[in-house]
C-alpha positions as CSV (number, residue, x, y, z in Angstrom):
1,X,0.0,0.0,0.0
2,X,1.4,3.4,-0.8
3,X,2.0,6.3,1.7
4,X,0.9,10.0,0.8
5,X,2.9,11.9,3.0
6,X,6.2,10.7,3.3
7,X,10.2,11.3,3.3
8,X,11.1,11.2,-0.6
9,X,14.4,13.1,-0.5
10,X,16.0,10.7,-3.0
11,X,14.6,8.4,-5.1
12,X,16.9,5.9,-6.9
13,X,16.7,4.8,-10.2
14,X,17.7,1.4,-10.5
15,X,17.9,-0.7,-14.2
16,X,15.0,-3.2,-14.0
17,X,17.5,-5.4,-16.0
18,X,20.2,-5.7,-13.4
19,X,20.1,-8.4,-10.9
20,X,22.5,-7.3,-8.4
21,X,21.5,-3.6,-8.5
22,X,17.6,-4.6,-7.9
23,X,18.9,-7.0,-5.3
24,X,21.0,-4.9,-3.7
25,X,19.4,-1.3,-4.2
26,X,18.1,-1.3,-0.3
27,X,21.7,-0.9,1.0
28,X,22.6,2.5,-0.2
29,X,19.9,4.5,1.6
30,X,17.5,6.3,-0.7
31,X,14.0,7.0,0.8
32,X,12.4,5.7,-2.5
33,X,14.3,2.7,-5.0
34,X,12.5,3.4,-8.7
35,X,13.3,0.3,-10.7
36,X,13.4,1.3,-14.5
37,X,11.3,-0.6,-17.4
38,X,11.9,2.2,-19.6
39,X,14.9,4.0,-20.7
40,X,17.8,2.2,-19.1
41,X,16.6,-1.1,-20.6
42,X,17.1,-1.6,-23.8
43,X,14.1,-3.0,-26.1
44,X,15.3,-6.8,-26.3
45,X,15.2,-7.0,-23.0
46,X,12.1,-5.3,-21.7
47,X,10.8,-9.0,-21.1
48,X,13.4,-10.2,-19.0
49,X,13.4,-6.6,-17.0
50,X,10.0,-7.0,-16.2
51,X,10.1,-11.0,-14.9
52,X,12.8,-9.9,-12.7
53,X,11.3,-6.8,-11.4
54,X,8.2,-8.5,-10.8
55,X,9.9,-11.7,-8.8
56,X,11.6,-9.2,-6.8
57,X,9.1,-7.4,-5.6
58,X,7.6,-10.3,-5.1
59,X,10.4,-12.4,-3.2
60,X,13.0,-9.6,-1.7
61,X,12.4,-7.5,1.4
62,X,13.3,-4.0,0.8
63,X,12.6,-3.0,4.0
64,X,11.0,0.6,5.0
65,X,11.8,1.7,1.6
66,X,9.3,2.8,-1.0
67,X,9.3,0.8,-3.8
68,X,8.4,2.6,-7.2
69,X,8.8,1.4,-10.8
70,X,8.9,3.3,-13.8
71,X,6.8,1.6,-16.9
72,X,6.9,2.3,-20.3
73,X,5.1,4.7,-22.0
74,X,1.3,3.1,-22.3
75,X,1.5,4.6,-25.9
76,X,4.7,2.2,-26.7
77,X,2.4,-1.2,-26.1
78,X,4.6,-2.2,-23.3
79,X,3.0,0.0,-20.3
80,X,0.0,-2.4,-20.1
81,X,2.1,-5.4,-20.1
82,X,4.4,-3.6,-17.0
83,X,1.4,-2.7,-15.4
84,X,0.4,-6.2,-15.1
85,X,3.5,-7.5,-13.6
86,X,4.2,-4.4,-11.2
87,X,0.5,-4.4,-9.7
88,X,0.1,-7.9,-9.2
89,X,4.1,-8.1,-7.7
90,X,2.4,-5.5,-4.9
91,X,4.4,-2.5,-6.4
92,X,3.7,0.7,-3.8
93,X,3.6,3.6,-6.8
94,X,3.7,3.5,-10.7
95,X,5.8,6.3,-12.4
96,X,4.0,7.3,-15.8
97,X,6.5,8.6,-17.6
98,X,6.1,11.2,-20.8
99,X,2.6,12.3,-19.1
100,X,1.3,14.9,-21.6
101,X,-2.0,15.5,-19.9
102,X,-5.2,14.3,-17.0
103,X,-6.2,12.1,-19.6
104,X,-3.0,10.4,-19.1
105,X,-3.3,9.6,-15.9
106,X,-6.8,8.9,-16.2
107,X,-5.9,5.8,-18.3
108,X,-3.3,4.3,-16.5
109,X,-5.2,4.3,-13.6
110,X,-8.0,2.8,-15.1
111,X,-6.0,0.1,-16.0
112,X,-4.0,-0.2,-12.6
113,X,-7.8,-0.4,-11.0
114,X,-8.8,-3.5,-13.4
115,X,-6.1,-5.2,-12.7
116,X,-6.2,-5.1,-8.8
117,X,-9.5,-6.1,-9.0
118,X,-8.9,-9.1,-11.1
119,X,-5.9,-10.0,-8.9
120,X,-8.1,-9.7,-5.6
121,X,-6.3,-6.8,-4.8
122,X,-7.9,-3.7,-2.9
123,X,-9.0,-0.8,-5.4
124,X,-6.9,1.9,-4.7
125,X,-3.8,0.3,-3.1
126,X,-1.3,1.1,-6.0
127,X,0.0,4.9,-6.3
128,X,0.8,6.4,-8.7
129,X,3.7,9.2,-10.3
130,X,3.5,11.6,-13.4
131,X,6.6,12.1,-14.9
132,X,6.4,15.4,-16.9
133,X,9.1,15.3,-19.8
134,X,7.6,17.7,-22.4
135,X,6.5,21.6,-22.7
136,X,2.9,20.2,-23.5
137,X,3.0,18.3,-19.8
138,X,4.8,21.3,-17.9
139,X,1.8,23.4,-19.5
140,X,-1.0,21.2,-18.2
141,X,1.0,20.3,-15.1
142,X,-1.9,21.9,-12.8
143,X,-4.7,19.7,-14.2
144,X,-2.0,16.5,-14.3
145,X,-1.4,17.1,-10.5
146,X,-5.0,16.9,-10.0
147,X,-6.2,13.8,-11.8
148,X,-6.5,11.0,-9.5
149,X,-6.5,10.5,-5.8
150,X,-3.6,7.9,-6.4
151,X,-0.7,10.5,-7.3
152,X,1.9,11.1,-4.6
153,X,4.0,13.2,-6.7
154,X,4.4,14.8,-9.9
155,X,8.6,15.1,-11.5
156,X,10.6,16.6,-14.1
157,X,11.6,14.8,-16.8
158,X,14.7,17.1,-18.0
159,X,16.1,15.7,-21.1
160,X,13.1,14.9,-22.7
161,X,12.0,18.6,-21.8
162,X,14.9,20.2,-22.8
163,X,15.2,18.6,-26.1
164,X,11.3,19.7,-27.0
165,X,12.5,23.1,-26.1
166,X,15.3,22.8,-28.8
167,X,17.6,23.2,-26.1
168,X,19.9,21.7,-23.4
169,X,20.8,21.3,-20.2
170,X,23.2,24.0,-18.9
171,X,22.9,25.9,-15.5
172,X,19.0,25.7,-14.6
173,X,17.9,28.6,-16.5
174,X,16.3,26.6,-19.2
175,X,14.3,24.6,-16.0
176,X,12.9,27.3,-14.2
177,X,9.6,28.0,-15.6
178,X,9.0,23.8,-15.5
179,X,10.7,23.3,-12.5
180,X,8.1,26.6,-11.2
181,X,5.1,25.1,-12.9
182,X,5.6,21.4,-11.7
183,X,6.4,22.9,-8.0
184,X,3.2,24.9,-7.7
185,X,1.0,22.5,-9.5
186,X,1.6,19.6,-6.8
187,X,1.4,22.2,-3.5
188,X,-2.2,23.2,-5.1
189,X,-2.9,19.2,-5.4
190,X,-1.2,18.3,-2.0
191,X,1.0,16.1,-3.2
192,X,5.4,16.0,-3.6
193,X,7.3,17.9,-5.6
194,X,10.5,16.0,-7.5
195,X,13.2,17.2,-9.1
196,X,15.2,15.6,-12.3
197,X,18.4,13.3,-12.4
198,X,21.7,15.5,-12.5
199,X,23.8,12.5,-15.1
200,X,27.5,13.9,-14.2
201,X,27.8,11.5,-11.4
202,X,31.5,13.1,-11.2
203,X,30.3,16.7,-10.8
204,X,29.9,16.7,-7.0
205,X,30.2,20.7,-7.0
206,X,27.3,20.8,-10.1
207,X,25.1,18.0,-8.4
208,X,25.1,19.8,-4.8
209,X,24.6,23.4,-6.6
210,X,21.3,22.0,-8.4
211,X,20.5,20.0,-4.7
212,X,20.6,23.0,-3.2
213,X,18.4,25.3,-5.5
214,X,15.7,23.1,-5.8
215,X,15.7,22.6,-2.3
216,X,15.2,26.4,-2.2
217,X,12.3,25.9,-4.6
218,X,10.4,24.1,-2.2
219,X,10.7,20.5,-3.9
220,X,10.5,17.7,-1.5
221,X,13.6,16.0,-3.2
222,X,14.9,14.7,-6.2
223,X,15.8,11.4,-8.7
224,X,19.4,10.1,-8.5
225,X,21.0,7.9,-10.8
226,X,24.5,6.5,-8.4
227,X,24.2,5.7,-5.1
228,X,26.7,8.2,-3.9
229,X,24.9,11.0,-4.9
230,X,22.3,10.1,-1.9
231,X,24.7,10.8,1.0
232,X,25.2,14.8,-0.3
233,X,21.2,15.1,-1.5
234,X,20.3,14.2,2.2
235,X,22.6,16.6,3.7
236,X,21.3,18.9,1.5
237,X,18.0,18.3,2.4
238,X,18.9,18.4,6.5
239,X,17.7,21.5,8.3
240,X,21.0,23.4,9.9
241,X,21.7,23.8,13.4
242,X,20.5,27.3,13.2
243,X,17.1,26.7,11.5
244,X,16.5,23.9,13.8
245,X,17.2,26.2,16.6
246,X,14.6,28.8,15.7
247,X,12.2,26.4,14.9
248,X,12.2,24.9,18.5
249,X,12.4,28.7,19.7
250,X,9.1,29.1,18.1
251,X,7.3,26.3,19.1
252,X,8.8,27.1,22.9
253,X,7.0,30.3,22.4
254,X,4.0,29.1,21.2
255,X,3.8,26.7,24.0
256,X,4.2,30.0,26.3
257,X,1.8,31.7,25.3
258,X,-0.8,28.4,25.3
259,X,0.2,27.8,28.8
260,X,-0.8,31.5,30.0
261,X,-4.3,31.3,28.2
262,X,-2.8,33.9,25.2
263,X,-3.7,33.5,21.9
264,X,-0.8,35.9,21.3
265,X,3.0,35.0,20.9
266,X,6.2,36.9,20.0
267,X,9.6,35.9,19.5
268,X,12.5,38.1,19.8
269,X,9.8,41.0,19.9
270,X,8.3,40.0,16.8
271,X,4.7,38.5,16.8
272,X,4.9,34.7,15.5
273,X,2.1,34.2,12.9
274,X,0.6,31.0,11.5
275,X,2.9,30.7,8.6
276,X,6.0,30.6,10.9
277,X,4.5,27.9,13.2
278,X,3.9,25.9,10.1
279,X,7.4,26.3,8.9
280,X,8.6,25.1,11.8
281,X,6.3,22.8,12.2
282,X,7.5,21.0,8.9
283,X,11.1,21.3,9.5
284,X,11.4,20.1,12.9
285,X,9.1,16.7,11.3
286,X,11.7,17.1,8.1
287,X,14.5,16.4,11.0
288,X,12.9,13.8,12.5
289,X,11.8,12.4,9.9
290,X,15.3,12.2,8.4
291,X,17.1,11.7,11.6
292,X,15.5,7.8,11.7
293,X,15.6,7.1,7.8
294,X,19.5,8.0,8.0
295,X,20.2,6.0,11.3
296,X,21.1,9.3,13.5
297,X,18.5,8.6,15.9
298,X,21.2,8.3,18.5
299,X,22.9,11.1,17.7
């Protein structure tokens, strides 16, 4: 069963076609593992990558992590076929990838919803992704957000979006207006924000510069493609010292005041409003949150 609300820092793309990597992909400690049916696997061996995604989902114990597989396009003829194996295997979330528009989502999860009713499973327990890869999708990205109850997220899909711009990849610029689109379209649906791979797995400096702005953005976290690129993302991702601080001194306050009968509080002389509680509300979970998935609990 898939979870709303939860930690999705990093999710890690793993090659559906790769027997150690799915078996191993637990260890390296991304919130999220996405095996890949689509563009790491090349078309001779979509049938295998699927019969081995399927039987590990099936067989292996990943543990607290959310498990998340990307199909193939349903326009390709191979998305329905995924689809079969992934939902019955007990997959938590489908990624759609190349989603143009609601109708989109509309008919993939029509299809998830037959097929957990024909395999006895629960309506409703598979959730899904929309993977937005084109200026069509970044345009309807509001109504895309809101098309099913299902959708935990919506992403960017960067080199498929650059290339229908007729441009590439360079320092951001050419993402903003997506990246601003895709942000504001899941806050107005409720649901997480995630940002595109960054392929130089050599270019720490490059990889933390982009973790850091779309962290700024207000994305909840982003795809990674190597397993030491989840170490820096989470740091990234971890409130400071000095945030942390504040936050506490603000729910202190707020405390305060409840504990004298005010519905006033002030920090520092300055009145704390709602938006500050629920900033500091959401970091301080962020921590925790964080502080358990990484294993710092005792720290």
């Amino acid at each position: 069963m898939y979870v709303k609300d939860r930690l999705r820092r990093s999710m890690m793309f793993v090659p559906g076609n790769n027997p150690g990597m799915v078996a191993d992909a637990h260890i390296y400690g991304a919130d999220s593992l996405m095996f890949d049916l689509e563009d790491s696997v090349a078309h001779n061996q979509k049938d295998a990558a699927r019969l081995l995604v399927y039987n590990a989902l099936r067989t292996l114990d990943f543990g607290k992590k959310e498990t998340v597989v990307r199909i193939n396009d349903l326009r390709s003829g191979l998305g329905v076929e995924d689809l079969e194996a992934v939902v019955r295997a007990g997959v938590q979330v489908v990624r759609l990838p190349k989603t143009d528009s609601a109708e989109d989502i509309q008919e993939c999860e029509e299809h998830i919803a037959r097929i957990e009713a024909a395999a006895g499973i629960p309506v409703g327990t598979t959730g899904m992704m929309a993977a937005v890869e084109s200026a069509t999708g970044v345009l309807h990205a509001p109504e895309i957000a809101l098309a099913s109850k299902r959708l935990i997220g919506i992403a960017l899909g960067a080199e498929d979006y650059v290339t229908d711009l007729k441009t590439t990849r360079s320092d951001g610029i050419e993402l903003l207006f997506a990246r601003s689109m895709i942000l504001n379209a899941a806050r107005a649906a409720g649901i997480a924000a995630l940002d595109t791979v960054f392929s130089n797995i050599n270019d720490e400096e490059g990889f933390l510069a982009e973790a850091t702005l779309i962290k700024k953005l207000g994305f909840d976290g982003k795809s990674v493609i190597n397993p030491r690129q989840i170490g820096p993302l989470h740091r990234v991702f971890m409130p400071s010292e000095k945030d942390l601080a504040k936050a506490r001194a603000v729910m202190e306050a707020i405390a305060e005041a409840n504990a004298r009968g005010s519905g006033v509080a002030s920090l520092k002389g300055k009145m704390i409003d709602r938006p500050v509680v629920i900033r500091a509300q959401r970091l301080l979970a962020l921590y925790e949150a964080g502080k358990i998935t990484d294993g710092m609990e005792d720290e």
